[in-house]
C-alpha positions in Angstrom: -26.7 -0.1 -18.0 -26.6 1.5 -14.8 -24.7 -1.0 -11.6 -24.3 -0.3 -8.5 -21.4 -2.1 -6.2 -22.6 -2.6 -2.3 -19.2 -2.2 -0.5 -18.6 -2.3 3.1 -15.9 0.6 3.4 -14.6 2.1 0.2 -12.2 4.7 2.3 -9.7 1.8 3.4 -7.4 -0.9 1.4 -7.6 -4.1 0.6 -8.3 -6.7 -2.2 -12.2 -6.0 -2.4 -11.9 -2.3 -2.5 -9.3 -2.3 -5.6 -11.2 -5.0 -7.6 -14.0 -3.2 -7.0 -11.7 0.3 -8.8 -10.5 -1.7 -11.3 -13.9 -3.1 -12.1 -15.8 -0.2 -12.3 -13.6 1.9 -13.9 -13.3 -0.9 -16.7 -17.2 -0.4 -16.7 -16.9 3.1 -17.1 -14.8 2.5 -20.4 -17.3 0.8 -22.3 -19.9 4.0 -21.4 -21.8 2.4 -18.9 -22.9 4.5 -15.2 -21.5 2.9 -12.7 -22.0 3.9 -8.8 -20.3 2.5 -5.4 -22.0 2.7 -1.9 -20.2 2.3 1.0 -22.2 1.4 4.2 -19.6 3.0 5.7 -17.0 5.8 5.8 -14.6 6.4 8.7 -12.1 8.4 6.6 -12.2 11.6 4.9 -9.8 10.8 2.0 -9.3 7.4 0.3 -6.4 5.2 0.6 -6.7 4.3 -3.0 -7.7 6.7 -5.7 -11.4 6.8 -7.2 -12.4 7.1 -10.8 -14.2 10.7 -11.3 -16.3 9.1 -13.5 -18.0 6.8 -10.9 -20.1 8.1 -7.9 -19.4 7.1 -4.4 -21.4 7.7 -1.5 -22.2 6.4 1.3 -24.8 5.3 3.8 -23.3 5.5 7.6 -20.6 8.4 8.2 -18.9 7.8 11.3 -16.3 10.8 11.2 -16.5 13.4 13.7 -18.5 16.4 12.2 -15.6 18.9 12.0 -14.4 16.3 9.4 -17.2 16.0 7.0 -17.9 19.0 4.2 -21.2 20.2 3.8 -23.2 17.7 1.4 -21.6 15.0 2.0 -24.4 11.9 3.1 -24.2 9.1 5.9 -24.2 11.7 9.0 -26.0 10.0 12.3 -28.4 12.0 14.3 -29.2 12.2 17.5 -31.9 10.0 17.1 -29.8 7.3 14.8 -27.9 6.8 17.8 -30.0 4.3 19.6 -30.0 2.6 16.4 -26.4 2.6 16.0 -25.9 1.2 18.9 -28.4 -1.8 18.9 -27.1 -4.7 17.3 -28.2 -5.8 13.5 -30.7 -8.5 13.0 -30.4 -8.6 8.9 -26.7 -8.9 8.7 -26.1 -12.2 9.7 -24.4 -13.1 13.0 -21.9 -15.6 11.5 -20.1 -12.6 9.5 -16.8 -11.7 10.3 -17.3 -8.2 10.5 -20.8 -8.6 12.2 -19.3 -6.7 15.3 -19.6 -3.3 12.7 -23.2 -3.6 11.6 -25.9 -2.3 13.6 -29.5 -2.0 12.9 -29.0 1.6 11.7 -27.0 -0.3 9.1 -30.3 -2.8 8.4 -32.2 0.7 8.1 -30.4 2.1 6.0 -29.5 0.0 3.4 -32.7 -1.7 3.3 -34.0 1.9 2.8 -31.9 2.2 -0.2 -32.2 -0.7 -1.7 -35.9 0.0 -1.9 -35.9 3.3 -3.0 -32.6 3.2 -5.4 -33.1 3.0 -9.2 -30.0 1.0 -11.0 -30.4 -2.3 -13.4 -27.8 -3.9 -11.5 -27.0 -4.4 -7.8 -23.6 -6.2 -7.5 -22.7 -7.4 -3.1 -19.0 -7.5 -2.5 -19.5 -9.8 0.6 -21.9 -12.4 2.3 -23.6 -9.9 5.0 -24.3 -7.6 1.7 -25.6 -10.6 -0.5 -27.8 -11.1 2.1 -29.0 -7.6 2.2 -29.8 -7.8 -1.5 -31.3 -10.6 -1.3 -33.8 -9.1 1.5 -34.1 -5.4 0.2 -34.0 -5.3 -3.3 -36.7 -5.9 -5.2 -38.5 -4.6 -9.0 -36.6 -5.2 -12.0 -32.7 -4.4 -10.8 -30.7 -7.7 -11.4 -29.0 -9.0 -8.2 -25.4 -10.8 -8.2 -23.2 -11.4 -5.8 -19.6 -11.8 -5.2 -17.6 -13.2 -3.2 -13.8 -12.3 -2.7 -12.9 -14.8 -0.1 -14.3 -18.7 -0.4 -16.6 -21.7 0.2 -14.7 -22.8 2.8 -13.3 -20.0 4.8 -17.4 -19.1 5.8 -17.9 -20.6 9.6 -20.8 -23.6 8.9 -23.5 -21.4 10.2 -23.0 -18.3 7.7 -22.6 -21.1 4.7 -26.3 -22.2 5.7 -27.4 -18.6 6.2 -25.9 -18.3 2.7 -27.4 -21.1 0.9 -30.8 -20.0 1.4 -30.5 -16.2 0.9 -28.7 -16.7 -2.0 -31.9 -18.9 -3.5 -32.9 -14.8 -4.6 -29.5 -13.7 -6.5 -29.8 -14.0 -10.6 -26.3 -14.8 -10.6 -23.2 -15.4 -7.9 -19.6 -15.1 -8.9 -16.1 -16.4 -7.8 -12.9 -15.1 -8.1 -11.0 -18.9 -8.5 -12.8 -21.9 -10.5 -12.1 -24.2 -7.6 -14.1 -22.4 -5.8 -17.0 -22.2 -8.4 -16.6 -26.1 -8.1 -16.7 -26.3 -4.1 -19.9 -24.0 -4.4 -21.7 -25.8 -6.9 -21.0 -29.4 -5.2 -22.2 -28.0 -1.5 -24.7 -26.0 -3.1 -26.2 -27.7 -6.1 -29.7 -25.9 -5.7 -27.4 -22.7 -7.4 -25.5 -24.5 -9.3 -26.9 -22.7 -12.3 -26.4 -19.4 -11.3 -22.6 -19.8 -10.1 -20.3 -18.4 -12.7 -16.4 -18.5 -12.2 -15.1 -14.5 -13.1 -11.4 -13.6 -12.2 -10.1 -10.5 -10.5 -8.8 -8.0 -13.1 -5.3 -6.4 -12.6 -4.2 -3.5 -15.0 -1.1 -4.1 -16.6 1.9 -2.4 -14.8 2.2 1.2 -15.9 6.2 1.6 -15.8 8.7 -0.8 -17.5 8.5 -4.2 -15.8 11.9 -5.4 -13.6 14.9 -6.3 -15.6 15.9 -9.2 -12.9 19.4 -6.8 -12.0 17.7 -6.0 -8.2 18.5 -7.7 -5.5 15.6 -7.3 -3.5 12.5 -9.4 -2.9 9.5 -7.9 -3.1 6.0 -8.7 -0.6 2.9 -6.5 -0.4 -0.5 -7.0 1.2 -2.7 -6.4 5.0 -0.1 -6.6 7.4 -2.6 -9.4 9.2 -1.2 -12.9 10.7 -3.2 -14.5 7.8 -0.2 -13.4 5.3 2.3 -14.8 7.9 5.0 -12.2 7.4 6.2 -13.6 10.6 7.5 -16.6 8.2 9.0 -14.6 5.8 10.8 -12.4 7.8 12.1 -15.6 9.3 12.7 -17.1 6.2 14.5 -14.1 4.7 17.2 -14.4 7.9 18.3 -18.1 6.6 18.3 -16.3 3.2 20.6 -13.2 4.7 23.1 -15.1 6.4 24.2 -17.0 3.2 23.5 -13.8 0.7 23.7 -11.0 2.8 23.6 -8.3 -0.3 19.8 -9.2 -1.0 17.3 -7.1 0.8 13.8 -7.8 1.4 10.5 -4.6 1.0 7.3 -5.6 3.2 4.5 -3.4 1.6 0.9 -2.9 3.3 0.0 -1.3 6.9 -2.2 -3.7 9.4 -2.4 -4.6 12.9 0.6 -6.5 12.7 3.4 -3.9 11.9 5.0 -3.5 14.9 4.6 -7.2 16.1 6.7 -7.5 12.9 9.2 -4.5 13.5 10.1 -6.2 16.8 10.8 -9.6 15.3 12.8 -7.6 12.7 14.5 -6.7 15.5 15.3 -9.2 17.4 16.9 -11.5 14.5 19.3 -8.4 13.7 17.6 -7.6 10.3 17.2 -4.0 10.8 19.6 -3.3 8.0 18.2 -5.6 5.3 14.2 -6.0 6.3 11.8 -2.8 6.0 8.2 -2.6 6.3 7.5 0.3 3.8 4.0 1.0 4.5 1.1 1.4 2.2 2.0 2.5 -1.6 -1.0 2.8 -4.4 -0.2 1.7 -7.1 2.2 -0.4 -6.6 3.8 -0.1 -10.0 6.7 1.2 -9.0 7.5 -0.3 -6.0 7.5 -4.3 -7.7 9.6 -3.2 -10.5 12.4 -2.7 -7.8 12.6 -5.8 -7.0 13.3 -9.4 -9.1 11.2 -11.9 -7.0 7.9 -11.5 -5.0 6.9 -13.5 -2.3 3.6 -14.5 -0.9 3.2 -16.5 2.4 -0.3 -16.7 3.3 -2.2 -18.9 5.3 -4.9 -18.4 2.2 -5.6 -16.4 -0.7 -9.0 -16.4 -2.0 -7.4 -15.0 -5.8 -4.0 -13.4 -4.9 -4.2 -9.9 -6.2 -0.7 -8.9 -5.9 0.6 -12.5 -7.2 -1.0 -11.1 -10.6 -0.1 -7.5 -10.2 4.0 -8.6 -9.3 3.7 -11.1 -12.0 2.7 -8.0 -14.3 5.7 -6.2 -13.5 7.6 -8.7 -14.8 8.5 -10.7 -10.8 8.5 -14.7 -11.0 6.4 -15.6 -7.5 7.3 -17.9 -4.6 4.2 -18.6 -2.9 2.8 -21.0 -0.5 0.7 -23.4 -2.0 -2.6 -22.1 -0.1 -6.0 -22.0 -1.2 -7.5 -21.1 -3.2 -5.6 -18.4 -5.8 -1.9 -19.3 -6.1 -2.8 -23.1 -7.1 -4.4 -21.5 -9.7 -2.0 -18.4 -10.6 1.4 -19.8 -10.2 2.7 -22.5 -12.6 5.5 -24.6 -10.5 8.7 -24.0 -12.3 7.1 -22.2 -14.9 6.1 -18.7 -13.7 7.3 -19.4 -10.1 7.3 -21.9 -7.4 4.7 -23.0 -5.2 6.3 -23.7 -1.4 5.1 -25.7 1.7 2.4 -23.4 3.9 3.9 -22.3 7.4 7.2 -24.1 6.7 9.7 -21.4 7.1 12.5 -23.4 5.5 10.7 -24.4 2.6 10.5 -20.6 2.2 13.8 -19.7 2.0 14.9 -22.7 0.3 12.1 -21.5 -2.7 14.0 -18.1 -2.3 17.0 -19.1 -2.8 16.8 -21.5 -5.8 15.8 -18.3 -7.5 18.8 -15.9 -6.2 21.3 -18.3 -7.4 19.9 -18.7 -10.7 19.3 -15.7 -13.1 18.7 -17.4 -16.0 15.6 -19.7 -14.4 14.6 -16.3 -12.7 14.4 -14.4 -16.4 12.6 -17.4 -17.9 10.3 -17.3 -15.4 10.0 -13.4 -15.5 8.4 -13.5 -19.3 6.7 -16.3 -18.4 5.0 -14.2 -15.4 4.2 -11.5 -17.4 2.6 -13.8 -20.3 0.2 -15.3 -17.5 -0.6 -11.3 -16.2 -1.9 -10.8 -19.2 -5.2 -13.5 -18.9 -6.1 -11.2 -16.0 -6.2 -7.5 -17.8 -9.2 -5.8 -17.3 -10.3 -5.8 -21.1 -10.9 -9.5 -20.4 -12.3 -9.8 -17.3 -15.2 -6.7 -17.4 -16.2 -8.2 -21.3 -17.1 -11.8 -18.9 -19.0 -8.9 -16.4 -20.9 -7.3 -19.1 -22.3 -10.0 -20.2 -23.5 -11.5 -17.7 -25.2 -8.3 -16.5 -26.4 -7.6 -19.9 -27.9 -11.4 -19.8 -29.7 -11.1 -16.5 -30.7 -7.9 -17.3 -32.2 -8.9 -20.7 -34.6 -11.8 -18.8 -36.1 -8.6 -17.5 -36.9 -10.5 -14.4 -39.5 -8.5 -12.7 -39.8 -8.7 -8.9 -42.8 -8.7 -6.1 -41.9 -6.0 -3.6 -41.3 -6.4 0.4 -44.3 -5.3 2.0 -42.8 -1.8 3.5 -43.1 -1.4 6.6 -44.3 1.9 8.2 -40.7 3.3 9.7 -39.4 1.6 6.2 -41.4 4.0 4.2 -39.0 7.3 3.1 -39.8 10.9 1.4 -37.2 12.3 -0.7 -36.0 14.7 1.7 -35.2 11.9 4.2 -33.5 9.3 1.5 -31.7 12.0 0.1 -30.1 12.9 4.0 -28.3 9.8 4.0 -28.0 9.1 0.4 -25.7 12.4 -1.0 -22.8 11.6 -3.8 -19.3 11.7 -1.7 -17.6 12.1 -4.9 -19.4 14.2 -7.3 -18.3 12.3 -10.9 -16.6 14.6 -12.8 -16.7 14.3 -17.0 -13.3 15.7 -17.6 -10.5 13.5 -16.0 -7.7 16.1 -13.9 -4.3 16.2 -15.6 -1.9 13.3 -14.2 1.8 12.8 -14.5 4.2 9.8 -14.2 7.3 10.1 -13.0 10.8 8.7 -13.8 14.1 9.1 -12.1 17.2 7.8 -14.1 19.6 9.0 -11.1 19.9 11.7 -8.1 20.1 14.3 -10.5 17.9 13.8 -13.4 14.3 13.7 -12.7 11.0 13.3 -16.0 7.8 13.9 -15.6 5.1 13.3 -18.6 2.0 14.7 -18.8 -1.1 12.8 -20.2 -1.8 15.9 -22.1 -0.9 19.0 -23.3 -0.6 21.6 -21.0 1.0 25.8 -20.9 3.4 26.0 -18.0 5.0 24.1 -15.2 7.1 25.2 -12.2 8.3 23.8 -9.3 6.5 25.5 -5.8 9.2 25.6 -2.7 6.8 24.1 -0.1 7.7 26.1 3.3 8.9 29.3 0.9 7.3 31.5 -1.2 9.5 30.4 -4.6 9.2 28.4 -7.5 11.6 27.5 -10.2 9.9 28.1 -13.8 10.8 24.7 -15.7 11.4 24.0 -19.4 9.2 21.6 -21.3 9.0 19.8 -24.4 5.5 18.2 -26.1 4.2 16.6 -22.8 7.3 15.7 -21.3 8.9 18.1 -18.3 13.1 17.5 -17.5 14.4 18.4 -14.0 18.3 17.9 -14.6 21.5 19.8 -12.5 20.8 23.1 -14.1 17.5 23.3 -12.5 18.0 21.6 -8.9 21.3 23.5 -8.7 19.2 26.8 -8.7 17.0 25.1 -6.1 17.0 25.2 -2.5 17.3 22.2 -0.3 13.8 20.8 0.8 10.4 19.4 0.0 9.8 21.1 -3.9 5.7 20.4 -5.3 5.4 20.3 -9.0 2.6 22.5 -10.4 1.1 22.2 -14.1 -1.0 25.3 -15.1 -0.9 26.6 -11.8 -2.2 23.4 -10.3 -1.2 20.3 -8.7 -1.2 17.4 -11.2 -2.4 13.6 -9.4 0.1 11.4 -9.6 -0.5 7.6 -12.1 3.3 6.2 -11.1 6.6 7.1 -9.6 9.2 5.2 -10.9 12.6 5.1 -8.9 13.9 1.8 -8.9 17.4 3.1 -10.4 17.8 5.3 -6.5 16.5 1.7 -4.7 20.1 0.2 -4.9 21.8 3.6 -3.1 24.5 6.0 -4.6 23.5 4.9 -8.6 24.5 7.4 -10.6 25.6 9.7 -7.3 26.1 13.2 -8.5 28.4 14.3 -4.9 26.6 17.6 -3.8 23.1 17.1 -4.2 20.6 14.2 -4.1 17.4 15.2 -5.7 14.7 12.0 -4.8 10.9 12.2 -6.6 8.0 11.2 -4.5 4.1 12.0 -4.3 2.9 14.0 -1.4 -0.1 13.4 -0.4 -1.3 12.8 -4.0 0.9 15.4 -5.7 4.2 15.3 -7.4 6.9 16.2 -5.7 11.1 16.1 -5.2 13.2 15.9 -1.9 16.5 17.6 -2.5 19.3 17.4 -0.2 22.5 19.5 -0.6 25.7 19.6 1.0 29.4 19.7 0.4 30.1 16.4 2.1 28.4 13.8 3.2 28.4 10.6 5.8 26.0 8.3 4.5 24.7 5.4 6.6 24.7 1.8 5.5 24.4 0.1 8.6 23.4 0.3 12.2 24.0 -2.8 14.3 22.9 -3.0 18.0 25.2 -5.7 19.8 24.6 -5.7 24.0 25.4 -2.0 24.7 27.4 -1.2 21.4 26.0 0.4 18.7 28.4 0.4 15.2 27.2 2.7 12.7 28.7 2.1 9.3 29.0 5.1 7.0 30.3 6.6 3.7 31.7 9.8 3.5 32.1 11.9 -0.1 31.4 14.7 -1.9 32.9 17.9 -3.7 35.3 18.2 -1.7 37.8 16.2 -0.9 37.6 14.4 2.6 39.7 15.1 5.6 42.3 12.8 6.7 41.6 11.6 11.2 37.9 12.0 11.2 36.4 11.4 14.5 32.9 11.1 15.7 30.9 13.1 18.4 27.9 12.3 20.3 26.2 15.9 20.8 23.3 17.8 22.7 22.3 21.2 23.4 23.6 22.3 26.9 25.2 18.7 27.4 29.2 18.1 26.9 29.9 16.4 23.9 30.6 12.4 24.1 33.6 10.9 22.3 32.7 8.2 19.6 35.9 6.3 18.4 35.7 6.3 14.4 37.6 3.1 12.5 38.3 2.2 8.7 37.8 -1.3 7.0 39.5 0.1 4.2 35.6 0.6 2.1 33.7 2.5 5.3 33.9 4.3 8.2 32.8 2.4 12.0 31.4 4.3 14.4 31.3 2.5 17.4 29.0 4.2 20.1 29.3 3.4 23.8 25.5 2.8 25.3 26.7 3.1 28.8 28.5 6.4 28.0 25.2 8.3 27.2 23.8 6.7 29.6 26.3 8.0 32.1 26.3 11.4 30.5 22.1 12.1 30.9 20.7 14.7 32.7 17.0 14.5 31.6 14.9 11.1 31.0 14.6 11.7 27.8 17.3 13.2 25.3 18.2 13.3 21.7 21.9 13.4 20.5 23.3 14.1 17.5 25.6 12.0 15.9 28.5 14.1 13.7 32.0 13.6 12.2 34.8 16.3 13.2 38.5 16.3 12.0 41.1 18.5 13.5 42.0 18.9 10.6 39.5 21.1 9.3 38.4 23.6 11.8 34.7 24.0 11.8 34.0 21.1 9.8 30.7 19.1 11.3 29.3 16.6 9.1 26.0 14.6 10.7 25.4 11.7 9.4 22.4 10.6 7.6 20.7 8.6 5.1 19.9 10.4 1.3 20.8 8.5 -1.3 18.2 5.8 -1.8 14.1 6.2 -2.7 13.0 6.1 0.7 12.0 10.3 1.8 10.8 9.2 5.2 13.3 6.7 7.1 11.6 8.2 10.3 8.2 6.2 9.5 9.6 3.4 7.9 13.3 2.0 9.6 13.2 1.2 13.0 16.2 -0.1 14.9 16.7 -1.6 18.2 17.5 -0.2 21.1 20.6 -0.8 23.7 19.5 -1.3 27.5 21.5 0.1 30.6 19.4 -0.7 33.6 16.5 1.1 32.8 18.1 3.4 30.2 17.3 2.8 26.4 19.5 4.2 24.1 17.9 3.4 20.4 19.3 5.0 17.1 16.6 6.6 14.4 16.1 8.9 12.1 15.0 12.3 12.5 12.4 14.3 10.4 15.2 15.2 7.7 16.8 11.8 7.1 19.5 12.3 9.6 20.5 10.0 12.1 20.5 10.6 16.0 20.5 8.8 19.6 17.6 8.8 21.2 18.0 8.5 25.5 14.9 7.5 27.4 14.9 6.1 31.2 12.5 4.2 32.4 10.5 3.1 29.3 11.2 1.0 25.9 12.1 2.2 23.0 9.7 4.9 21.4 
């Protein structure tokens, strides 16, 4: 069979997008074609990775032109303008994203639908349902989808609904309650409503052993997940077991909204937003619980996915997905919505009890496995193999004149974005066992490998053996400090996982003169290595009134020197004292904020924090953070910032990892 997916924007993230991966790739498998429009594209590359073996293109490009290669489809004339800019009549009004669609949209969709050959269409959302319903016609089989539920659709898009979807052979939930809900409010469908989970692949690295003491939350950064009540949460959680650490995964509109409340209840040291990470593999495994605190979840995506990598769930007990996903007491626990406290208290009845937290672990994982994709495309196929088999033929839409296309014009907005490619490119997944000692294996066989210096023009040559490629001491102590890309047969491999969850805790298996940290660069393998002799490695920055206290750790080969002191310096500026105390585990740094403040000469400064010691002349160690799996602190850790008068004096971390001051009048914190 032939199907084609209607998607609103492949280019971005989010629950649609990856189902709609997961599903066509599954398709793929079991040899059918499988296709994926896009009304629109805003992006050049995707956040998440396609399948070569399915085509994408796409309808609307809205990049600027110096962004789009030659072939690609979707550009808007001149005269599409006027279009773009008048509002849609097809798309319904009552859509949430009805703000995006214009009647160039309307155009040209409806032109495609017309003109498109496939046996299947499948809509990802109501405002594409509807277009099916209007634009397709002949013998292609129509089914929708929908990926939120009944209930979250305003009253007037649930009537706009109800009659548009009188045309669809077949529409498909992603929770049986909701199959239910749509049946009882619309029982003239209630035939063609079919109940067909989301499919999650199963986790491609070792699931978590339950050792880590880190909770684990990924999703939009949007006030629907109400991070807000997590992060909350997570304080009552801190102040009682102030060794755990919570990892917010995703990007949204909410990020720094969330930073700032980070902030403000003094989590900066045990709270990070990480950003977005595909897959996610790697990142659950480094953690022993997940936590979900939505307002609503119309399946729960990453409930599945964490309870794959082996993470026992504690999730609000929303609609419509988690009700359905997690088992109370079995696989996880199910929590009050927007109660903060019922958070933590869920939270902690898991911390302080391994052995309920491994029994719910292999219980988690037992429950993943009803959602692989083996099971979940076989319910797809046949229902498309069904419809199509009624061979239901269809009476065509008038066209009207300006509907009416010659191939020269359908193929100007209609051009493959991703040309599908027969032979897969060669992928690696990566394992770190500590900061010295680095695997990568090949999915198959291949004739050299070499690590590429990415600012110089060297490479280290690197032993292999069958599929499988070491980086150990030998190698990185021949290596450079620096950004290192790995490169298989004079290529760059893609990257299926990175697995560092043995770095996550910090200093695990700390080999003193190097640490040597694999990531993925922009889709390629790579490894951050850091050498010195000695090192002060931060653990903590706390921001009290106008004090700042850094805590660090100093080591390496050689031994440390006795009275170290610490130093506040600039370029052209005289250097600023910065008293340095012992707890008897770490060194205190204990900065003044009205010093620096005192000591400025521009409105905006950077100084460098370092440790000195009379006793070794020469010696200047700067302090920084290495040792854990995070490459860029910059992006990610965000502290706050001391105020005197209208001076802000805010710690960060600076393109290499190492900590400085940052001095800025007259403005917050940048």
């Amino acid at each position: 069979m032939k199907i084609t997916f209607l998607v609103h924007a492949m280019y971005g993230l989010g629950g649609t997008i990856r189902t709609t991966l997961n599903t066509a790739s599954s398709l793929a498998d079991l040899g059918h074609e499988v296709e994926i429009v896009s009304v629109m594209r805003s992006q050049t590359a995707p956040r998440l990775e396609f399948d070569p073996r399915v085509r994408v293109m796409s309808l609307i490009d809205r990049r600027a032109p110096g962004d789009r290669a030659q072939g690609d489809g979707g550009a808007v004339s001149r005269r599409d303008r006027r279009l773009l800019e008048t509002p849609a009549v097809a798309f319904p009004q009552a859509e949430t994203i009805y703000h995006r669609y214009s009647a160039l949209a309307d155009r040209r969709v409806a032109r495609f639908l017309r003109h498109h050959d496939t046996d299947v269409y499948v809509g990802t959302r109501p405002g594409l349902n509807v277009y099916l319903s209007q634009f397709a016609y002949g013998r292609a089989v129509l089914v929708g989808q929908e990926h939120m539920f009944h209930d979250y659709h305003s009253p007037a898009l649930r009537r706009r609904l109800s009659n548009a979807y009188r045309r669809l052979d077949a529409f498909v939930t992603v929770s049986a309650g909701d199959a239910e809900v749509y049946r009882e409010q619309m029982p003239h469908l209630a035939d063609r409503i079919r109940f067909i989970p989301n499919m999650v692949p199963s986790c491609r690295v070792e699931p978590a052993d339950g050792s880590a003491r880190t909770i684990i939350a990924a999703g939009r950064i949007e006030k629907v997940k109400r991070y807000d009540l997590l992060i909350r949460a997570f304080g009552e959680v801190v102040r009682s077991r102030p060794d755990w650490r919570l990892r917010i995964y995703g990007v949204g509109t909410q990020t720094n909204e969330l930073r700032a409340l980070i902030g403000s209840l003094g989590l900066n040291n045990s709270v990070t937003m990480m950003g977005a990470f595909s897959p996610m593999d790697g990142e659950w495994v480094k953690g022993s619980i997940a936590a979900v605190t939505s307002e609503y979840e119309s399946f729960g995506l990453t409930i599945v996915e964490a309870m794959s990598a082996g993470l026992p769930v504690v999730s609000t007990a929303c609609r419509m997905g988690p009700l359905e996903l997690v088992d109370h007491g079995v696989n996880g626990l199910l929590v009050t919505p927007g109660d903060s406290a019922a958070i933590a208290g869920g939270l902690l009845k898991l911390i302080d009890d391994p052995q309920q937290r491994q029994a719910m672990s292999t219980a988690a994982m037992a429950k993943a496995r009803l959602y692989r994709p083996h099971t979940a495309v076989s319910q797809h196929e046949r229902l498309f193999q069904e419809l199509v088999d009624r061979n239901r033929g269809r009476t065509a839409p008038p066209l009207r004149a300006r509907d009416r296309l010659t191939k020269s014009s359908y193929r100007r907005f209609a051009r493959t974005d991703v040309v599908p490619s027969k032979e897969t490119p060669l992928a690696v997944r990566c394992r770190s066992s500590g900061f010295d000692h680095v695997v990568f294996e090949a999915d198959r066989e291949f004739r050299s490998a070499r690590l590429r210096s990415a600012r110089q023009d060297t490479a280290v040559m690197l032993p292999w053996e069958g599929r499988t490629i070491t980086v150990d001491a030998e190698q990185l102590n021949g290596m450079g400090a620096g950004v290192w890309l790995l490169e298989i047969d004079g290529a760059a491999p893609s990257v299926e996982c990175v697995d560092t969850r043995a770095l996550s805790p910090g200093r695990r298996g700390l080999q003193p003169e190097l640490a040597a940290v694999p990531y993925t660069d922009e889709g390629r393998p790579a490894i951050r290595v850091w050498k010195r002799k000695l090192y002060a490695e931060v653990v903590s920055v706390d921001v009290d009134g106008p004090v700042i206290e850094v805590g660090c750790d100093v080591f390496g080969s050689v031994p440390v020197p006795e009275h170290l002191g610490g130093q506040l310096t600039r370029s052209g500026a005289d250097a600023v004292p910065v008293p340095v105390t012992s707890d008897g585990e770490r060194l205190r740094l204990r900065i003044d904020a009205a010093k620096l403040a005192a000591a400025r000469r521009n409105d905006h400064e950077v100084w460098h924090l370092v440790l000195e010691s009379p006793m070794a002349p020469g010696l200047r160690v700067r302090l920084g953070a290495f040792f854990d799996d995070v490459i860029d602190k910059r992006r990610l850790v965000r502290y706050r910032a001391a105020r005197v008068g209208n001076v802000y004096i805010e710690p960060y971390y600076m393109n290499d990892n190492q900590l400085a001051v940052r001095v800025v009048a007259d403005s917050g914190p940048r």
